[in-house]
C-alpha positions as CSV (number, residue, x, y, z in Angstrom):
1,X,132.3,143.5,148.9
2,X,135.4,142.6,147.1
3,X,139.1,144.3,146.6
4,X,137.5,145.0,143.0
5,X,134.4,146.0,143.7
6,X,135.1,148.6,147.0
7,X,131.5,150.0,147.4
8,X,128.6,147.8,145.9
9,X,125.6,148.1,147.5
10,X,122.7,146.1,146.9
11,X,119.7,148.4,146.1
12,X,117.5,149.4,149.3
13,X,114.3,148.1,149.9
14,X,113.1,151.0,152.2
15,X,111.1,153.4,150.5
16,X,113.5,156.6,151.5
17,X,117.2,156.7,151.6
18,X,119.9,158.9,152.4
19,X,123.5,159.3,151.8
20,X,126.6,160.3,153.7
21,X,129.5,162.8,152.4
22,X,132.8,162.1,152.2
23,X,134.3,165.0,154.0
24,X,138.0,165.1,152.6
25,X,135.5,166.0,149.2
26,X,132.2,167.3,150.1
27,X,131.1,164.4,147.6
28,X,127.9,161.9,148.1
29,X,128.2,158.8,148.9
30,X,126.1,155.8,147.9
31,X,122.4,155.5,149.1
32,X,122.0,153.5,152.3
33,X,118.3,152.7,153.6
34,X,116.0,154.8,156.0
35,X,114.6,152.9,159.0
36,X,111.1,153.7,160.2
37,X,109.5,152.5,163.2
38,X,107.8,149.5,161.2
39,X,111.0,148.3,160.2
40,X,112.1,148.4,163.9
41,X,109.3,146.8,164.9
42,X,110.0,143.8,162.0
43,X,114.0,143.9,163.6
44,X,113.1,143.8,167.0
45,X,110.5,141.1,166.0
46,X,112.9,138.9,164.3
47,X,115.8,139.2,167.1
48,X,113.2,138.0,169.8
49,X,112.5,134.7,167.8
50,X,116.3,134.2,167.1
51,X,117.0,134.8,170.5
52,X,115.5,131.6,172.1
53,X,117.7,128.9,170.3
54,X,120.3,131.8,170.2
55,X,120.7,132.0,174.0
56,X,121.0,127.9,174.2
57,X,124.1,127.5,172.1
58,X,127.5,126.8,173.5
59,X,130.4,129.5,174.1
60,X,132.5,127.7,171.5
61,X,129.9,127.2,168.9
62,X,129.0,131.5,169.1
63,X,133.0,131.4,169.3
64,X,133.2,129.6,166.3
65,X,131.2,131.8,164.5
66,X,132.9,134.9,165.8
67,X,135.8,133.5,164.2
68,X,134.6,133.2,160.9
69,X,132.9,136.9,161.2
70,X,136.9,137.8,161.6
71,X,138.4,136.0,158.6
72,X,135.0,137.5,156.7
73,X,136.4,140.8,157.6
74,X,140.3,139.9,156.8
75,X,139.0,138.4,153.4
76,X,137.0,142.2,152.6
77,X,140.2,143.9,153.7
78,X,141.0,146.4,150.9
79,X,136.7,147.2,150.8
80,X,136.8,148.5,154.1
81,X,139.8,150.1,154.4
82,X,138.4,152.1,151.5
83,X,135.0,152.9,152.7
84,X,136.5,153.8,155.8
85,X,138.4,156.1,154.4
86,X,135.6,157.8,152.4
87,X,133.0,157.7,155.1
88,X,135.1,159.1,158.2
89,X,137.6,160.6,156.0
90,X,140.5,159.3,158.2
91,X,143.8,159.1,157.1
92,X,144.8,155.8,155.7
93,X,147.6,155.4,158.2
94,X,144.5,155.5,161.2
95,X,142.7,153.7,159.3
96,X,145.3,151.1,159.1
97,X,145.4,150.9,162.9
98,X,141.4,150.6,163.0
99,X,140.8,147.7,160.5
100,X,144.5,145.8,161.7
101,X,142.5,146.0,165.2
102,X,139.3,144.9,164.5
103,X,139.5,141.0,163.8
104,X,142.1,140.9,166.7
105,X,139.3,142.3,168.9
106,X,136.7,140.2,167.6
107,X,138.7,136.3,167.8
108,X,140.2,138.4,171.4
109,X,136.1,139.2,172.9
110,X,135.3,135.5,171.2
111,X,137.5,133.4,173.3
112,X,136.7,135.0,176.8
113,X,134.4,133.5,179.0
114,X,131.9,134.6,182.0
115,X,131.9,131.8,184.1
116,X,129.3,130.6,186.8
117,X,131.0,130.5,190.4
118,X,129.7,128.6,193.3
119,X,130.0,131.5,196.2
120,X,128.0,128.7,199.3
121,X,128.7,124.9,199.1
122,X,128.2,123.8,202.9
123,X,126.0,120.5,204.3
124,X,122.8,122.3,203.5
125,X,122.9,124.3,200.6
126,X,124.9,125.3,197.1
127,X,124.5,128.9,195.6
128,X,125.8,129.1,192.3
129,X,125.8,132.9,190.8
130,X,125.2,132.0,187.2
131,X,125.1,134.5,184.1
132,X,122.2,135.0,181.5
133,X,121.5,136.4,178.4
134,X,119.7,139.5,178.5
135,X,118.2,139.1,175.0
136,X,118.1,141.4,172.4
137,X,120.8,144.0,172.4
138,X,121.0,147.4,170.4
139,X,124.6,148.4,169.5
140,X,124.7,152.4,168.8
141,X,127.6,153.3,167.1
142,X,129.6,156.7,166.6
143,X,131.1,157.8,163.5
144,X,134.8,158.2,164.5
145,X,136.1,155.0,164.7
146,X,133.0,153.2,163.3
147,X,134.3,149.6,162.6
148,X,136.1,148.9,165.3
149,X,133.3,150.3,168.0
150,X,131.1,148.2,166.3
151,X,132.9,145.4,166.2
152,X,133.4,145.3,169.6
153,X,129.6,145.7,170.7
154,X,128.6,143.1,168.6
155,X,131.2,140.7,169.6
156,X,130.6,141.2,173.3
157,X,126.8,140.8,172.8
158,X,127.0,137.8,170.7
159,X,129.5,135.8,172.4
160,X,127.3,136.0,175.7
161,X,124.3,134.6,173.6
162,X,122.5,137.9,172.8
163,X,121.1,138.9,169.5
164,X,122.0,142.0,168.6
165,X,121.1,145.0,166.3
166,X,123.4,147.7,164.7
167,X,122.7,150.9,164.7
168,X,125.6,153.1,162.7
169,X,126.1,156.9,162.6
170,X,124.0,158.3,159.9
171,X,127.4,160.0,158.9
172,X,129.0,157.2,158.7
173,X,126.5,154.2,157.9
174,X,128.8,151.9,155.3
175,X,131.6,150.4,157.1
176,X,128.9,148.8,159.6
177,X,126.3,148.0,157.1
178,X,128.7,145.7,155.2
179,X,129.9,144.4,158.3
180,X,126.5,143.2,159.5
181,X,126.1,142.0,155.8
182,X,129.1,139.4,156.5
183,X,127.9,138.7,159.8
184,X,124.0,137.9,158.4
185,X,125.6,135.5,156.1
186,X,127.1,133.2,159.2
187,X,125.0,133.9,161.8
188,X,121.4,132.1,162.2
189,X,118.6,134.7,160.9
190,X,117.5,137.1,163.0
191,X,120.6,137.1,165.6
192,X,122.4,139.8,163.5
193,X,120.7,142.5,162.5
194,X,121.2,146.6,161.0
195,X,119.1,149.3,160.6
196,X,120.5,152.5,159.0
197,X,118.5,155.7,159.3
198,X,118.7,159.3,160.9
199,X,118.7,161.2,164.2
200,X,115.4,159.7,164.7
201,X,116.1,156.0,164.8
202,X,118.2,156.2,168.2
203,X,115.3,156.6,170.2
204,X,113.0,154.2,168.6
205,X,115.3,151.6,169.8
206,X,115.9,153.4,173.1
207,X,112.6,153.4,173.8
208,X,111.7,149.8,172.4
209,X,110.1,147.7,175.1
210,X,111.5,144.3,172.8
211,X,115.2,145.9,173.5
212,X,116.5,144.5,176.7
213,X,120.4,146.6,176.5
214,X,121.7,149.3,174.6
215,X,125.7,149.7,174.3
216,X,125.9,153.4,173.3
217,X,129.1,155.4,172.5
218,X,128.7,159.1,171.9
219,X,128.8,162.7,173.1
220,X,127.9,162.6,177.2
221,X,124.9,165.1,175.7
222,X,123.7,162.7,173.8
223,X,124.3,160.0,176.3
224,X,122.3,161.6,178.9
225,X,119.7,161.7,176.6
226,X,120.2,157.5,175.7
227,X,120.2,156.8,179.4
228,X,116.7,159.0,179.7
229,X,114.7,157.0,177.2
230,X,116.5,153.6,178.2
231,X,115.4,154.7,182.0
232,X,111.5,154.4,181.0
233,X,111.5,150.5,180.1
234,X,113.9,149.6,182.7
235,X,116.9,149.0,179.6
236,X,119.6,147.5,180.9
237,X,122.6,150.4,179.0
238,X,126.2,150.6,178.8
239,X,127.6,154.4,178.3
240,X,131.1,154.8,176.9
241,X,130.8,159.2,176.5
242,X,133.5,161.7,175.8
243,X,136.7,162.7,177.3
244,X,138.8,165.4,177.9
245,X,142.2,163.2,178.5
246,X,144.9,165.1,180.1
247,X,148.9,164.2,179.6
248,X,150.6,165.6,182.6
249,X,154.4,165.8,182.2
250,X,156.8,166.0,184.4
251,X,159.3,168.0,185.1
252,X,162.3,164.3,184.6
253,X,160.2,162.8,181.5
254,X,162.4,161.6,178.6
255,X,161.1,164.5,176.0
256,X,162.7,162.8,173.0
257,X,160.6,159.4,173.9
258,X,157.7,161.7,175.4
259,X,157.1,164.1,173.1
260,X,156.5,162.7,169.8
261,X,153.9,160.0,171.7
262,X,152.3,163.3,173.3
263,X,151.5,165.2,169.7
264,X,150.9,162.0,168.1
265,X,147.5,161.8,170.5
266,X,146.8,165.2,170.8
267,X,145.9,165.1,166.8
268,X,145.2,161.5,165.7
269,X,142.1,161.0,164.2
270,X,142.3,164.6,163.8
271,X,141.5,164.8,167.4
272,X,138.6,163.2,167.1
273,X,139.2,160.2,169.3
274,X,137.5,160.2,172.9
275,X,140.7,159.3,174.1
276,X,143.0,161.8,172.2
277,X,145.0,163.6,174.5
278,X,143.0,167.0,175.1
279,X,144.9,168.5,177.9
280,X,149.1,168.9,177.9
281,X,150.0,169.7,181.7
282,X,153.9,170.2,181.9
283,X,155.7,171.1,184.2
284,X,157.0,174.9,184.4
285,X,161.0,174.0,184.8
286,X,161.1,172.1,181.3
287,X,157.9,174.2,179.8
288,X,160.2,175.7,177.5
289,X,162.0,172.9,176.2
290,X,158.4,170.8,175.8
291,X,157.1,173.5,173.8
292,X,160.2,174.1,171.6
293,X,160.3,170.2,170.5
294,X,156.3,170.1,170.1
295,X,156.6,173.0,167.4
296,X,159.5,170.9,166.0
297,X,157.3,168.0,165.9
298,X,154.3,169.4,164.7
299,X,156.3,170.7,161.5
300,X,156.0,167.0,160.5
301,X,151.8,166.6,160.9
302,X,150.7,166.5,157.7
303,X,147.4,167.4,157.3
304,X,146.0,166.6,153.5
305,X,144.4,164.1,151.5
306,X,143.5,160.9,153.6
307,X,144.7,158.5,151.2
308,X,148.1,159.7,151.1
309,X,150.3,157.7,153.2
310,X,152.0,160.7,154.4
311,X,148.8,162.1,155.9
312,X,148.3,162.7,159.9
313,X,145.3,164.8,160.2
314,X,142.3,164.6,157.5
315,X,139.4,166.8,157.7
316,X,136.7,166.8,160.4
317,X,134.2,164.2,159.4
318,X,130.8,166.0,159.6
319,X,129.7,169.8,158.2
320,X,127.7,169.9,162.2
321,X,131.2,169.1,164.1
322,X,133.5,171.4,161.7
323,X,130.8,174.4,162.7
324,X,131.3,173.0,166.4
325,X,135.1,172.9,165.7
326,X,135.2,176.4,163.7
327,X,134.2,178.0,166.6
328,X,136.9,176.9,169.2
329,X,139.3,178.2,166.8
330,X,137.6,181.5,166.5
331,X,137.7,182.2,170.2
332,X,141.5,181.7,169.7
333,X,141.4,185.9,168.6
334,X,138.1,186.4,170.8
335,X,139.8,185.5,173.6
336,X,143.1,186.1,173.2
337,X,144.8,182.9,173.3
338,X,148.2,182.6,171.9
339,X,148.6,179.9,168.9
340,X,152.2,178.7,168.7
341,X,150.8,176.1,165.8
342,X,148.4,176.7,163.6
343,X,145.7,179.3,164.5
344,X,143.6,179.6,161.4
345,X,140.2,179.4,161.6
346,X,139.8,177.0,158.3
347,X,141.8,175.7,155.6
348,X,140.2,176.8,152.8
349,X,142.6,178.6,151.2
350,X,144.4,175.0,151.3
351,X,141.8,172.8,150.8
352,X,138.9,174.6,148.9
353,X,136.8,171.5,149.3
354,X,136.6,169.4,152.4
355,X,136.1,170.2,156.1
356,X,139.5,170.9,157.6
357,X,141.0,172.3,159.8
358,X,145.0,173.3,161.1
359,X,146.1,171.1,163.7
360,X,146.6,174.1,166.3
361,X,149.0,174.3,169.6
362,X,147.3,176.9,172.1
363,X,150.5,178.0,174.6
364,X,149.3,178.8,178.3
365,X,145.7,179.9,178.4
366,X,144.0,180.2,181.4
367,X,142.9,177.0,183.2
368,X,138.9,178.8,182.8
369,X,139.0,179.1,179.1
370,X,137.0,177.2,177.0
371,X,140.1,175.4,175.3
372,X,141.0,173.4,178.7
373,X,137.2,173.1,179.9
374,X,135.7,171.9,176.6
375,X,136.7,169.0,174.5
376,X,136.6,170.2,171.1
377,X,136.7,166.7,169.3
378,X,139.0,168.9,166.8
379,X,143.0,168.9,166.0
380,X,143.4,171.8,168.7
381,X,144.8,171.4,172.4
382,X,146.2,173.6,174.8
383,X,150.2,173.3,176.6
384,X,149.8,174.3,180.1
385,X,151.9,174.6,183.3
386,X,152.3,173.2,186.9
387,X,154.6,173.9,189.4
388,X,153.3,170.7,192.2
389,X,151.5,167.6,192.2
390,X,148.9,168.4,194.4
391,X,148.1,171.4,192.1
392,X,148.3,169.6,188.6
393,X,146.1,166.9,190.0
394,X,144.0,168.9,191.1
395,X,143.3,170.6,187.6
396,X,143.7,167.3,186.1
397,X,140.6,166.1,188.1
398,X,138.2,169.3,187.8
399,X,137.0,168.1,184.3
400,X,133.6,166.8,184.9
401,X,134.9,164.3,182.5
402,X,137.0,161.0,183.3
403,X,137.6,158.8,180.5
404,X,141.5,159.0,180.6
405,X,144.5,160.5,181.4
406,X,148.8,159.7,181.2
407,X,151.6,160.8,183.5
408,X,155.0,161.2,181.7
409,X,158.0,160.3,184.0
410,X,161.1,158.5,184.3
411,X,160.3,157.5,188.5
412,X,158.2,154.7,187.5
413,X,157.3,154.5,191.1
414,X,156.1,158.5,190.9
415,X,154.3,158.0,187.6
416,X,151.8,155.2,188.9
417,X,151.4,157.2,192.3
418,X,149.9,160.4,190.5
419,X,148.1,158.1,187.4
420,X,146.3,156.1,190.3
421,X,144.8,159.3,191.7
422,X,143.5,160.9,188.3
423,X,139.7,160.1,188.5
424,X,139.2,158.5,185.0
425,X,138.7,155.1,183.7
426,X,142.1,154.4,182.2
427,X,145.3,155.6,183.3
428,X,148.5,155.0,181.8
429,X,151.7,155.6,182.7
430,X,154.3,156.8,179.6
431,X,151.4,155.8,177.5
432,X,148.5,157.0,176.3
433,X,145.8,155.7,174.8
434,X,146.6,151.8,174.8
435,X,143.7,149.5,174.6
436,X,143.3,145.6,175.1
437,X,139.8,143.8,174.3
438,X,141.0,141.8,177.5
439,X,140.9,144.7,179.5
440,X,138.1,146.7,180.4
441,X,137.9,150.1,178.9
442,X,135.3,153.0,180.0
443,X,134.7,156.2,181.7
444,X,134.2,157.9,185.2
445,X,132.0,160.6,186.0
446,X,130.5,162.5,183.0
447,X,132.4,160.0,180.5
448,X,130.6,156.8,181.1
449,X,128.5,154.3,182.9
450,X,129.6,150.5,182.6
451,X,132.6,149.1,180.6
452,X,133.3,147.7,177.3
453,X,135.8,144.7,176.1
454,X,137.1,142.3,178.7
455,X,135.4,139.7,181.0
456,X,133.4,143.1,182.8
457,X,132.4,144.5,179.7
458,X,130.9,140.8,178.5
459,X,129.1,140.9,182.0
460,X,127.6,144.3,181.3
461,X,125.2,142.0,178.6
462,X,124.6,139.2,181.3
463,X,122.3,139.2,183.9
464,X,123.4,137.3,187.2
465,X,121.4,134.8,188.7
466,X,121.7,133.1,192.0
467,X,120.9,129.7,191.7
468,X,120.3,128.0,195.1
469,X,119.7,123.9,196.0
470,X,119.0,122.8,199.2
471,X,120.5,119.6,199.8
472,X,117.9,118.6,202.4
């Protein structure tokens, strides 16, 4: 894959194949292969006689080749920011953020280390709690942000000395499948690996007894699901689920600073981010003022064609989610709900081709409605109001979800008091939705099991040992 030559594809060697849709047109894509279990089988095969020698190397020699898997990807720039755009149908400027972050991740996951640690050293023994590779890893990837999830799985796997096999979104197959192309050119055969292929392949690698670890990221439906079929071989799996992120502001936050930050991550991605702020608690003495500067800033959301650079919100990326989506947006008349942006149920009239959808401002519903319980992976959240802290946290916290949440305020001391009591995996104070592959990143309760990216997440594709000697 060049600058000049954005999407060539070598021809597949499977004897179906399917295509995705780029979903700012409605318009094919390019053919990608169909997995079946035989060609699992051959995958799974391969990675298990890769994996011995694999295992041995060094930190710094899989480092090394982690590195040159990142300038790969630098070098291909231009080719994947364009097949990212047509497969997920992101606006460039997100786009941007995605591909800018996914070499740093990868050189970032490459130079951490797990490191053994002597825990008893006395006059009769040493135990030394070492860390092993668990083998061969499957890597199941969603189709929001599909390069940069990827990325990071197969990083974390590979660096610890596991092989490790791709698995994109049928939706959004390419960005990967070139990826793992690169990679298959550096890496010793058989360590990286792809299959492409539809809702069927998940669980023949789920259920796999050569897979020793599945990283999945995907709806917490789904997940359950993943976490099921992993249960009957004993699978070592890491879950990273949805979210239904709350921002609680309060009633001193800087609205000039926190406001534009705020409607920026209720609709990046076109809401479509795990992490996207789903929830807008503020509180009721600057309600008004809040709400007043959020219609002001949503005047400048653009929502259009994703390669203009102009563009905030592109379409939703699948037919399936835009149904999902169309249907929150309907209940917006069904039940009443008052839409202080947007409101319509599609854009058609706009956009006679392509799946979107008006980033859309619900004003005060009631805490029970759909809106505030369900995340609608959609450009549509709800403003709400609070009066206390014990009452906002409260609502904050009754999501059976807990992948993030941010408290806006200028009493630092205040803001890390309430964002240390919201039960979530990330917190973030005057922030939202800031990520580090040195620090760990997953969910609590229905939003995840495990952690990705830092020195935990790396653990999560280790398996401790503890080594004991007796000096007698």
């Amino acid at each position: 894959m060049t600058a000049d030559n954005k999407l060539d594809w070598t021809p597949s060697s499977t004897a179906k194949t399917r295509h995705g849709i780029n979903p700012a047109t409605e318009e094919a894509l390019p053919e990608v292969p169909v997995a079946t279990q035989e060609d699992v089988d051959k995958a799974v095969a391969a990675a298990r006689r890769a994996f011995p020698a694999w295992g041995k190397t060094s930190w710094d020699e899989r480092e090394n080749l982690l590195n040159k898997l990142a300038d790969a990807v630098e070098a291909n720039a231009d080719g994947f920011k364009d097949i990212l755009v047509k497969e997920t149908g992101k606006a460039i400027s997100t786009v941007e953020m995605e591909f800018a972050s996914t070499p740093r991740f990868m050189r970032a996951l490459a130079s951490l280390r797990v490191k053994d640690q002597v825990l008893v050293d006395d006059d009769e023994h040493t135990a030394t709690l070492r860390h092993m590779p668990l083998g061969v890893g499957a890597a199941i990837v969603p189709w929001n942000w599909p390069l940069l999830l990827a990325t990071a799985k197969l990083a974390s796997g590979l660096i610890t000395g596991n092989c490790v096999i791709v698995k994109p979104s049928p939706f959004t197959p390419y960005s990967n499948l070139k990826l793992v192309e690169l990679a298959a050119g550096i890496f010793p055969p058989g360590v990286v690996q792809a299959l492409s292929g539809g809702d069927d392949l998940g669980p023949m690698l789920t259920e796999h007894d050569g897979i020793d670890k599945v990283s999945f990221t995907g709806s917490s439906f789904t997940g359950k699901k993943v976490m099921a079929s992993c249960a009957r071989t004993l699978k070592r799996v890491t879950l990273e689920l949805g979210g239904n992120d709350v921002a609680i502001v309060c009633d001193d936050a800087d609205l000039a600073k926190t406001v534009p930050v705020v409607g920026t991550m209720c609709f990046l991605g076109s809401g479509q981010i795990c992490m996207d702020v789903k929830r807008v608690y503020v509180h009721e003495s600057i309600y008004d003022k809040f709400k007043a500067a959020l219609i002001e800033f949503s005047k400048h959301i653009k929502m259009g064609d994703p390669n203009d650079a102009g563009t905030t919100v592109g379409p939703i990326q699948n037919e399936m989610q835009y149904g999902k989506v169309r249907e929150m947006y309907e209940a917006i008349k069904a039940e009443g709900w008052s839409a202080i942006v947007g409101g319509q149920t599609d854009a058609r009239d706009q956009f006679p081709k392509g799946f979107f959808m008006q980033p859309t401002i619900i004003d005060n519903p009631p805490e029970n409605s759909r809106i505030v319980q369900e995340e609608p992976f959609g450009p549509i959240v709800p403003l709400l109001k609070w009066s206390n802290e014990e009452d906002v946290l409260k609502r904050a916290n009754a999501s059976k979800m807990g992948l993030g949440g941010s408290v806006w305020t200028k009493d630092l001391e205040r803001g890390q008091r309430l964002a240390s009591q919201l039960e979530s995996g990330s917190s973030w104070v005057n922030c939202h939705f800031k990520l580090d592959p040195r620090v760990p990143f997953g969910g609590a309760k229905w939003s995840g099991l495990g952690r990705e990216l830092g020195t935990t997440g790396l653990e999560g594709w280790l398996e401790p040992q503890s080594l004991w000697v007796s000096k007698l």
